[in-house]
Z-matrix of the N, CA and C atoms (Angstrom, degrees):
N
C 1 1.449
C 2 1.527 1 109.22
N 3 1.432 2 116.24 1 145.89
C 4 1.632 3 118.45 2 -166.06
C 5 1.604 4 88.49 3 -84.51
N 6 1.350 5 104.05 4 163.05
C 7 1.531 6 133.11 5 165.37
C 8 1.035 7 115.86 6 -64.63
N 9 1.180 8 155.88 7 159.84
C 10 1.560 9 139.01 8 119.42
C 11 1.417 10 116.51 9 -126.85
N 12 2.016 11 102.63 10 143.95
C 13 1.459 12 100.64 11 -176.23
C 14 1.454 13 109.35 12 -153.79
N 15 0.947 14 157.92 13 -132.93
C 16 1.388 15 165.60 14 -95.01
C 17 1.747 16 127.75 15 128.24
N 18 0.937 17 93.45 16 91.62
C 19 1.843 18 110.28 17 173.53
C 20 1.419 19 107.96 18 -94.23
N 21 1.261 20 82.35 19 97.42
C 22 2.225 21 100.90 20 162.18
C 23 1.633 22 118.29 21 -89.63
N 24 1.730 23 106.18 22 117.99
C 25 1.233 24 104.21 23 -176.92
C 26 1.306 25 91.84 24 -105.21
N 27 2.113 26 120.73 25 115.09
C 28 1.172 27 105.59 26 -168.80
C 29 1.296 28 110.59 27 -98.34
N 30 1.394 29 109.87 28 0.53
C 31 1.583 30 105.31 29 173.18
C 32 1.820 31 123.00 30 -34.73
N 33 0.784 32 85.53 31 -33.81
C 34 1.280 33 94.15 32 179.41
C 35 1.546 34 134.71 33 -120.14
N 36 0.972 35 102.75 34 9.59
C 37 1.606 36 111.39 35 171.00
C 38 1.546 37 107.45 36 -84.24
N 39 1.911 38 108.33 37 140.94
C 40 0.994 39 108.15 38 -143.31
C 41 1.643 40 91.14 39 -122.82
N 42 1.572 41 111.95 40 -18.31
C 43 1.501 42 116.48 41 170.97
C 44 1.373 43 108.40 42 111.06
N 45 1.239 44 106.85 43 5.76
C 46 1.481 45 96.22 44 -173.37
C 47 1.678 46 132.87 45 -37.96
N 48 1.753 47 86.85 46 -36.74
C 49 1.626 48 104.33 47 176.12
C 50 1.340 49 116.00 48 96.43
N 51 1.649 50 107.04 49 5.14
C 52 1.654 51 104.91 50 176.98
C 53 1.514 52 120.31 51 -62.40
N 54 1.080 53 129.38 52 -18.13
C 55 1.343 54 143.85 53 -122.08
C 56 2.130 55 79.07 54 -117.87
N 57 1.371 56 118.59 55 -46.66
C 58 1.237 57 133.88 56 -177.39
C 59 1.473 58 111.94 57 -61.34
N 60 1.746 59 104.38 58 -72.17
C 61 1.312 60 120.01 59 168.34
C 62 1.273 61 129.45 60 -13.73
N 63 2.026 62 85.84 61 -71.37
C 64 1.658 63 101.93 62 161.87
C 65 1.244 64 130.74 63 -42.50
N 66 0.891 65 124.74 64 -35.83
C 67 1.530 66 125.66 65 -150.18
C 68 1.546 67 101.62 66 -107.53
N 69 1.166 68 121.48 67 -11.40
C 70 1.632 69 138.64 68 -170.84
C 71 1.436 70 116.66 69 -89.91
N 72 2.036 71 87.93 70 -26.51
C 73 1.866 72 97.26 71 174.74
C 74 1.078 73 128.65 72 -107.37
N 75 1.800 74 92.54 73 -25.52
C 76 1.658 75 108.13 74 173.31
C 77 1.645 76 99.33 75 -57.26
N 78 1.566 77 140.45 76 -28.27
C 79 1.415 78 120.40 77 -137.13
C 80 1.682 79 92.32 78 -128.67
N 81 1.624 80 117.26 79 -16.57
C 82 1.155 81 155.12 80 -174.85
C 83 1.753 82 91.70 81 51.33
N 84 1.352 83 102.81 82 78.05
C 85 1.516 84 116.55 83 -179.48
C 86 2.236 85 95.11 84 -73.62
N 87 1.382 86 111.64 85 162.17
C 88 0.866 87 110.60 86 -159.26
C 89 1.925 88 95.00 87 -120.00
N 90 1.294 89 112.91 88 141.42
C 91 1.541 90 134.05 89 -169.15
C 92 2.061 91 90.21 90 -8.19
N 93 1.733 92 109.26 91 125.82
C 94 1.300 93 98.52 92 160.83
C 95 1.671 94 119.87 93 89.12
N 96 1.281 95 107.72 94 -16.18
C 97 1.448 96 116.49 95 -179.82
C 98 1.880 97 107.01 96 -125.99
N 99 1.351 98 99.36 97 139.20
C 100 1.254 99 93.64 98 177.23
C 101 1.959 100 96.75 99 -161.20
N 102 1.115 101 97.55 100 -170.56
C 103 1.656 102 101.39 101 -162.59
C 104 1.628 103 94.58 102 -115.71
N 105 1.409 104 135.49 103 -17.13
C 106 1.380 105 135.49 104 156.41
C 107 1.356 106 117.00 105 -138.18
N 108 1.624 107 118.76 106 158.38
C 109 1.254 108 124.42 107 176.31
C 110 1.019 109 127.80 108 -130.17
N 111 1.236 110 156.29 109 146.03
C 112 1.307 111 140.28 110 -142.91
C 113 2.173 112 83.78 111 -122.42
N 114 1.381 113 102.50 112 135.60
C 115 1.796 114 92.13 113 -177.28
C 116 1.753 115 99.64 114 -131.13
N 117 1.087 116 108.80 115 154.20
C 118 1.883 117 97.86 116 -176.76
C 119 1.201 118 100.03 117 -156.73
N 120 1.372 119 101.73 118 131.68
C 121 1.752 120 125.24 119 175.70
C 122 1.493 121 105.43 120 -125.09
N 123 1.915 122 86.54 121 107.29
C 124 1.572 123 115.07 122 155.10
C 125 1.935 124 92.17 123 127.38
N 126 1.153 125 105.91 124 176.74
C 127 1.398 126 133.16 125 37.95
C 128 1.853 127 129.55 126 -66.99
N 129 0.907 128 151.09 127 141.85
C 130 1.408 129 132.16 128 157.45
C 131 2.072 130 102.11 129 -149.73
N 132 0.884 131 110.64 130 152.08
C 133 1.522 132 140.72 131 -154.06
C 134 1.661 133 85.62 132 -82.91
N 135 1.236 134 141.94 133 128.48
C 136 1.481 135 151.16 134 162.52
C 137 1.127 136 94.78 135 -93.54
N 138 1.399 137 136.20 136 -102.29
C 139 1.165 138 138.47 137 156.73
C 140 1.719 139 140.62 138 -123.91
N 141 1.151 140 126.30 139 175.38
C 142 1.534 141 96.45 140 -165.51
C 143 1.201 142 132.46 141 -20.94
N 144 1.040 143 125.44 142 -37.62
C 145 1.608 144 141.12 143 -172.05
C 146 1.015 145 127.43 144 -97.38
N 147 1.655 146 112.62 145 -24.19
C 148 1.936 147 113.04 146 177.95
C 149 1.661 148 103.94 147 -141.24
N 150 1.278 149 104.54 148 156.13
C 151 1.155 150 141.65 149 -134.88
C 152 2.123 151 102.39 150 -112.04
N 153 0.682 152 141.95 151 155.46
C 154 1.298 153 135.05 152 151.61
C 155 1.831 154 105.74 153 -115.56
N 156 1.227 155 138.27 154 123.89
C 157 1.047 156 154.38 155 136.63
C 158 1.356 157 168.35 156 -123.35
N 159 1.205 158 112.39 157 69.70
C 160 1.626 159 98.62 158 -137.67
C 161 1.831 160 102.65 159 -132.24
N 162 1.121 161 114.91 160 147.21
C 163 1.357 162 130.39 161 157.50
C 164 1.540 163 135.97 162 -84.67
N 165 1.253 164 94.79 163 138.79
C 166 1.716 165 92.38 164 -176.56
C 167 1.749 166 109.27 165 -130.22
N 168 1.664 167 117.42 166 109.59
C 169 1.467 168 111.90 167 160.76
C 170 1.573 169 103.11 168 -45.04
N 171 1.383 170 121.89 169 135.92
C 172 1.371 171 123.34 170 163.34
C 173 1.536 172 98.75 171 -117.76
N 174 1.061 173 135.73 172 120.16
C 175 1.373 174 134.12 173 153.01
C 176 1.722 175 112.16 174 -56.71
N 177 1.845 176 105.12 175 150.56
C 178 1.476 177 96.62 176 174.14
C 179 1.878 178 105.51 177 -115.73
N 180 1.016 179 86.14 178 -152.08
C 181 1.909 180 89.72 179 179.10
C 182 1.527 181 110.41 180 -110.25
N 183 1.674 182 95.83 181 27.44
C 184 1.668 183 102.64 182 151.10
C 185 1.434 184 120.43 183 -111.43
N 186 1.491 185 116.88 184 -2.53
C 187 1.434 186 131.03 185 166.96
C 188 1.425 187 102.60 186 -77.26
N 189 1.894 188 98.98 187 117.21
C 190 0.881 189 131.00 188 177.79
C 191 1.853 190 109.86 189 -98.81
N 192 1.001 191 119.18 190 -13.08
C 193 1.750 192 130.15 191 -177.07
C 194 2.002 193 97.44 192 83.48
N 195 1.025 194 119.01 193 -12.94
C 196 1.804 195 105.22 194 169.97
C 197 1.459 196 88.01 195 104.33
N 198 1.191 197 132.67 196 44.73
C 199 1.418 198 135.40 197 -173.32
C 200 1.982 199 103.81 198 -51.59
N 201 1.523 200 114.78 199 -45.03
C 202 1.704 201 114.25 200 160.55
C 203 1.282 202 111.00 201 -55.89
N 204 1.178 203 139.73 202 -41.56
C 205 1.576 204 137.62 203 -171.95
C 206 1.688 205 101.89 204 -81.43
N 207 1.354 206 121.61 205 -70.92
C 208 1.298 207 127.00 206 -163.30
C 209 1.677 208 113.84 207 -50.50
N 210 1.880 209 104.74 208 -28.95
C 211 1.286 210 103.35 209 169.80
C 212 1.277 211 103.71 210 -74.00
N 213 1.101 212 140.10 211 -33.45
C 214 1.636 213 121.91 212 -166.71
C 215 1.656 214 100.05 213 -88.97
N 216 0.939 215 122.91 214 23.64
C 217 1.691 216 128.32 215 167.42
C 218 1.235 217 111.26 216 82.45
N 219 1.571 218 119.75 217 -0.83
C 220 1.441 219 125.23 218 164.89
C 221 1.529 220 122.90 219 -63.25
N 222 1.767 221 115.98 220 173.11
C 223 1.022 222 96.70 221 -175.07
C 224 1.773 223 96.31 222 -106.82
N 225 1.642 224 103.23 223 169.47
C 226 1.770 225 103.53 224 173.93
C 227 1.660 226 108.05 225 -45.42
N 228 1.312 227 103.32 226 154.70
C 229 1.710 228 102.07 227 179.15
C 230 1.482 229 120.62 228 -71.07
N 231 1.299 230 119.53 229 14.17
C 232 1.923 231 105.81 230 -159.39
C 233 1.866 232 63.92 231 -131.80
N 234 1.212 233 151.59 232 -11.58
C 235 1.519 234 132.26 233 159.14
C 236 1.767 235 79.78 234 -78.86
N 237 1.093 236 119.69 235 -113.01
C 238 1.391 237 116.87 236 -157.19
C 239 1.361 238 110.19 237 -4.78
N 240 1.306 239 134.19 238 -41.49
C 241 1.841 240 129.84 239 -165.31
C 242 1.340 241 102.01 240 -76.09
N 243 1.370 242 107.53 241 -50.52
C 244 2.008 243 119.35 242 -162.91
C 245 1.703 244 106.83 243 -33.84
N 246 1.093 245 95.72 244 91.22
C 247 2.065 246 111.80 245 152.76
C 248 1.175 247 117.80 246 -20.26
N 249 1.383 248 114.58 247 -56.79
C 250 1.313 249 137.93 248 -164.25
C 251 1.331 250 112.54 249 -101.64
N 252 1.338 251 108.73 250 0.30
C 253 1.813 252 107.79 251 172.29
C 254 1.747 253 110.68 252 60.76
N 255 1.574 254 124.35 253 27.89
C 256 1.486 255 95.77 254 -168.46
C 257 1.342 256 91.99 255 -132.55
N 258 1.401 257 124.08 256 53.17
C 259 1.220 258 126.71 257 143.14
C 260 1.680 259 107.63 258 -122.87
N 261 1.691 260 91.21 259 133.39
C 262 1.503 261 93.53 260 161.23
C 263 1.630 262 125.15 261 -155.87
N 264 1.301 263 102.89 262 155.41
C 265 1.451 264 127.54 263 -150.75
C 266 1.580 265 107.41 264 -104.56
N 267 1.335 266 119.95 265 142.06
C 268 1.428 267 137.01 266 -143.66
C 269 1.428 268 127.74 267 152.22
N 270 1.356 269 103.35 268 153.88
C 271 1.412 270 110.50 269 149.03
C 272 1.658 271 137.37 270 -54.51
N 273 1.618 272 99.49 271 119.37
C 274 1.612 273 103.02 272 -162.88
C 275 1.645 274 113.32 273 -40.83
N 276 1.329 275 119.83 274 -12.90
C 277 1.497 276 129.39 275 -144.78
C 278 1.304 277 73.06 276 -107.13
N 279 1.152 278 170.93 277 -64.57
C 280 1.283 279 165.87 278 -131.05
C 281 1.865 280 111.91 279 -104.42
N 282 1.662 281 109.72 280 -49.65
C 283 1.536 282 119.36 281 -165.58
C 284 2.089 283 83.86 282 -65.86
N 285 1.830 284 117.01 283 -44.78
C 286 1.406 285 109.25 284 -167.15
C 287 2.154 286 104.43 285 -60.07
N 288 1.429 287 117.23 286 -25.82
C 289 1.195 288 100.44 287 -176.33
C 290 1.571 289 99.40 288 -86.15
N 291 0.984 290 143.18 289 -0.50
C 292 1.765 291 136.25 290 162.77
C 293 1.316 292 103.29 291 -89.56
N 294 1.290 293 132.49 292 -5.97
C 295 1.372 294 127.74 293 173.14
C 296 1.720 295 97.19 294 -76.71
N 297 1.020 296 122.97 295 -52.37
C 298 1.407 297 144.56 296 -139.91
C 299 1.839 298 106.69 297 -58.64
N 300 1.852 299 84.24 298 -48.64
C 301 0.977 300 126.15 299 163.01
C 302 2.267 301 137.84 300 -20.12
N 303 1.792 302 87.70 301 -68.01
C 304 1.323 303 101.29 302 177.49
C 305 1.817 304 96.79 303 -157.50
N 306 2.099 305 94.00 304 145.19
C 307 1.106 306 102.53 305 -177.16
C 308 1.391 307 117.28 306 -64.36
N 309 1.579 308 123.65 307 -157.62
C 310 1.688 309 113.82 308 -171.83
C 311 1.718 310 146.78 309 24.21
N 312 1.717 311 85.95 310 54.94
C 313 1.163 312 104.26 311 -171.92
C 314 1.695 313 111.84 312 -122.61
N 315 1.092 314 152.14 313 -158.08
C 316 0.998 315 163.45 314 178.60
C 317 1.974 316 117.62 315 174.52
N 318 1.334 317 128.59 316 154.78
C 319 1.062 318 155.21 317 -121.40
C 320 1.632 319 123.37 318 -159.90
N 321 1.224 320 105.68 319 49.82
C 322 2.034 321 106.58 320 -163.21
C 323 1.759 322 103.58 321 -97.50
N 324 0.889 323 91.81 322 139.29
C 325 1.706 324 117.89 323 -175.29
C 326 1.663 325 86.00 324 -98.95
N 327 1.352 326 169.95 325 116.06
C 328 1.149 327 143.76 326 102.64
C 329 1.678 328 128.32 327 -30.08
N 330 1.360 329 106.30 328 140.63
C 331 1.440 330 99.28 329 175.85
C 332 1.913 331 84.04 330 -143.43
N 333 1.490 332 88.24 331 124.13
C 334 1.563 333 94.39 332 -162.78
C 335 1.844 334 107.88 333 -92.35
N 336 1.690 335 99.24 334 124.32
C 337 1.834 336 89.86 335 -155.22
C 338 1.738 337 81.10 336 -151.06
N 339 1.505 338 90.14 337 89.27
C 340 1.558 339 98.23 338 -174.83
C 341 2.079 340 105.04 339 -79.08
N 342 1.292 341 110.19 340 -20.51
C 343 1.522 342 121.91 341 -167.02
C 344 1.870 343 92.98 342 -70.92
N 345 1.139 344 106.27 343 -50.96
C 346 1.712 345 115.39 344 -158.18
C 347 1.780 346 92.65 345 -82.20
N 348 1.298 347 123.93 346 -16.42
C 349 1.902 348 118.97 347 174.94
C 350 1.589 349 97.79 348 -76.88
N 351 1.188 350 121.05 349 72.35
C 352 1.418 351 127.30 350 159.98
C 353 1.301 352 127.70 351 52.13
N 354 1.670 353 124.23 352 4.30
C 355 1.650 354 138.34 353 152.87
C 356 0.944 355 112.53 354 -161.87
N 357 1.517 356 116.29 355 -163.90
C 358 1.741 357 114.13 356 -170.18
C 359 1.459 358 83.89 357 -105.08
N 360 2.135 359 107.97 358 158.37
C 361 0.903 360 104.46 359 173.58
C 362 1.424 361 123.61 360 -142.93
N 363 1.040 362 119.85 361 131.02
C 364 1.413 363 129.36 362 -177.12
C 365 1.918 364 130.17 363 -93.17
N 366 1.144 365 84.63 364 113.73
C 367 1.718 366 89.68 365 -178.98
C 368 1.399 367 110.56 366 -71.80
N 369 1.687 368 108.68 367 144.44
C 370 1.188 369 124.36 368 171.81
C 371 1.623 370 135.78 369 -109.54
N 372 1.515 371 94.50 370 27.17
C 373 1.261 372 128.63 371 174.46
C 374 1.661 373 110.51 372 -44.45
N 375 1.105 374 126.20 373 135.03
C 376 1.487 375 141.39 374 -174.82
C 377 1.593 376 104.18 375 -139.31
N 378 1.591 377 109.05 376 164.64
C 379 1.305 378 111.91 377 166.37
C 380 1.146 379 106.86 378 -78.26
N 381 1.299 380 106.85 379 -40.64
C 382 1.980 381 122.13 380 -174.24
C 383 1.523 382 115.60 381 -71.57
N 384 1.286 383 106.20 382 140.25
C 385 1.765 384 99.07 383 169.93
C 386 1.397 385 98.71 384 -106.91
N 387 1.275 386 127.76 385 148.29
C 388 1.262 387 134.91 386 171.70
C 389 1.823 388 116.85 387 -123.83
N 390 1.324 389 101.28 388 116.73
C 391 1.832 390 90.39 389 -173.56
C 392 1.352 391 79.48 390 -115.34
N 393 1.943 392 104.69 391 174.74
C 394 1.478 393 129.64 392 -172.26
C 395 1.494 394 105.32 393 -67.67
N 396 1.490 395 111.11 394 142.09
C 397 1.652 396 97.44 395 172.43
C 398 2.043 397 96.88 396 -116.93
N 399 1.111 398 102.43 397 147.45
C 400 1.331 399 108.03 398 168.15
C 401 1.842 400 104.88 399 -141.36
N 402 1.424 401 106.12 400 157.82
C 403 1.367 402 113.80 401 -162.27
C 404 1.667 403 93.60 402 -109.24
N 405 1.084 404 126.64 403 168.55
C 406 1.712 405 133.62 404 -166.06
C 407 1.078 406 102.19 405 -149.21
N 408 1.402 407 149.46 406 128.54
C 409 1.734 408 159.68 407 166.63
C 410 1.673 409 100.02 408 -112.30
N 411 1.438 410 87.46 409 97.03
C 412 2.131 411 90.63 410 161.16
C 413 1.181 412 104.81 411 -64.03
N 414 1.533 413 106.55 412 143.54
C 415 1.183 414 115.90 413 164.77
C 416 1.536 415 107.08 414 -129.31
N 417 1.103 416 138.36 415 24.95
C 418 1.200 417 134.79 416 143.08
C 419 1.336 418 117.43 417 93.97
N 420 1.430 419 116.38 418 5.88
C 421 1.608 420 127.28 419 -161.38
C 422 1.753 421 88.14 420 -135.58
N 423 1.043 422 116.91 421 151.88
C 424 1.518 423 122.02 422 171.21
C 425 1.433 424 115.44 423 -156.29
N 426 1.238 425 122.43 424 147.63
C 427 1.216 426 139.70 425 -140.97
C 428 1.901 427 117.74 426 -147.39
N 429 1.453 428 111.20 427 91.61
C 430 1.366 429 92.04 428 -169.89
C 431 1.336 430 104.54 429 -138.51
N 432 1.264 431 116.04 430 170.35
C 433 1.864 432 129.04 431 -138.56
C 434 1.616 433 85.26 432 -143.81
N 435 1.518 434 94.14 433 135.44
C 436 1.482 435 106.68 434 -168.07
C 437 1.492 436 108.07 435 -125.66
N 438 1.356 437 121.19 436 129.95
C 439 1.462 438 122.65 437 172.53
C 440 1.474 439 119.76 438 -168.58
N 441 1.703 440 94.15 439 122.66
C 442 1.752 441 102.64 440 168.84
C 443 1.568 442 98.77 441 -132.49
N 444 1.694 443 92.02 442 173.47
C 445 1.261 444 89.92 443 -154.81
C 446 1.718 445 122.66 444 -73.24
N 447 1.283 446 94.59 445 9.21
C 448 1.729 447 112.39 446 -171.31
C 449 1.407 448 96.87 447 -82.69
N 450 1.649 449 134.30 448 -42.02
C 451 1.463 450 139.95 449 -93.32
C 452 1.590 451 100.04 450 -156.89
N 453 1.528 452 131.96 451 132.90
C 454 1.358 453 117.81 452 -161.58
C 455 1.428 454 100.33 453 -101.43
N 456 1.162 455 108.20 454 136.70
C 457 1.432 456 114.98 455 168.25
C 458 1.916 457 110.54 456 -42.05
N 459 1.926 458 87.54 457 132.76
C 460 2.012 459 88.44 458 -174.61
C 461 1.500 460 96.94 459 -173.12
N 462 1.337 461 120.17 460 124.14
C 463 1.745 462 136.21 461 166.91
C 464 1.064 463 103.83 462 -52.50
N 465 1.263 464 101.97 463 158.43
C 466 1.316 465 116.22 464 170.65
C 467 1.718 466 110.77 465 -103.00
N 468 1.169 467 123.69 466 140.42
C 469 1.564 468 103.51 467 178.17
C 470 1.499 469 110.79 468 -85.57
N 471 1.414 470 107.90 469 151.24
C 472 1.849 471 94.91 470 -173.20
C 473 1.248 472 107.74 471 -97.15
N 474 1.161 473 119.25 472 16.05
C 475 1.707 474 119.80 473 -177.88
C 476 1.981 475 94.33 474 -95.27
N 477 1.417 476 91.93 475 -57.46
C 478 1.824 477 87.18 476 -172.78
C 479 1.614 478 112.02 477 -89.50
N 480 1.177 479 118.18 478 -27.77
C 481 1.194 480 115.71 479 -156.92
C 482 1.413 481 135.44 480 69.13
N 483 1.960 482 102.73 481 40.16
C 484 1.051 483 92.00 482 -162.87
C 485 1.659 484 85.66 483 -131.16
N 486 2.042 485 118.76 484 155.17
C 487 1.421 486 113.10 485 -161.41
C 488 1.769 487 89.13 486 -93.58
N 489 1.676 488 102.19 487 153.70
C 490 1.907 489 97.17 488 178.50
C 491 1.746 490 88.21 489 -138.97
């Protein structure tokens, strides 16, 4: 029987957190639990010139690999989400020769063992998705606050339209 696992090239992961998100709604993990985590060490100073920074997807022992998706020939949802394209899904015999390949990579087998991650655990999976609703009243006046990183934060007044 084949392997299956997940090759994170973290060179380049930037943290966005899609990869988390995903996987938190696809499984509708409950406040605090999720099936990957995005973890990052630094900023910190190497030497004058370089930097240490980097991110790491960590899978937990609620990553199951998308066992509904992967059977229908799809890929797990936090590959489908990744921004940055640097997760990928496969046979271990294949993700180890792209390891081989280029440095700053990593190689996770999940074996999904939600009982042995420190309690029992219960999914809160629904047919229904339910997001927050909030209601909005225009009032016809608008008001907006401007900032990049060149540029000092400053309103606009809504009478003139002019920034102070």
């Amino acid at each position: 029987m084949t392997t299956y696992g997940l090759l994170f090239d973290y060179e380049y992961c930037t943290n966005c957190g899609s990869c988390q998100v995903s996987c938190k709604e696809e499984h509708a993990y409950p406040v605090g639990k999720t099936g990957i985590k995005v973890m990052t060490d630094g900023p910190w100073k190497i030497d004058d010139e370089h930097w240490n920074y980097n991110h790491w997807p960590i899978v937990t022992d609620l990553c199951d690999l998308c066992p509904e998706r992967t059977n229908a020939g799809r890929e797990p949802i936090c590959v489908h989400h990744c921004l940055a394209n640097i997760i990928t899904y496969g046979p271990v015999e294949e993700l180890a020769q792209k390891l081989a390949e280029k440095p700053k990579q990593f190689l996770v087998v999940p074996q999904f063992n939600p009982i042995g991650s420190r309690e029992k655990f219960v999914s809160k999976k629904t047919d229904t998705h339910k997001a927050a609703h909030i209601e909005v009243e225009g009032t016809g006046k608008a008001s907006y606050a401007v900032h990049r990183h060149d540029t000092k934060v400053g309103e606009i007044d809504e009478n003139e339209g002019t920034v102070f």
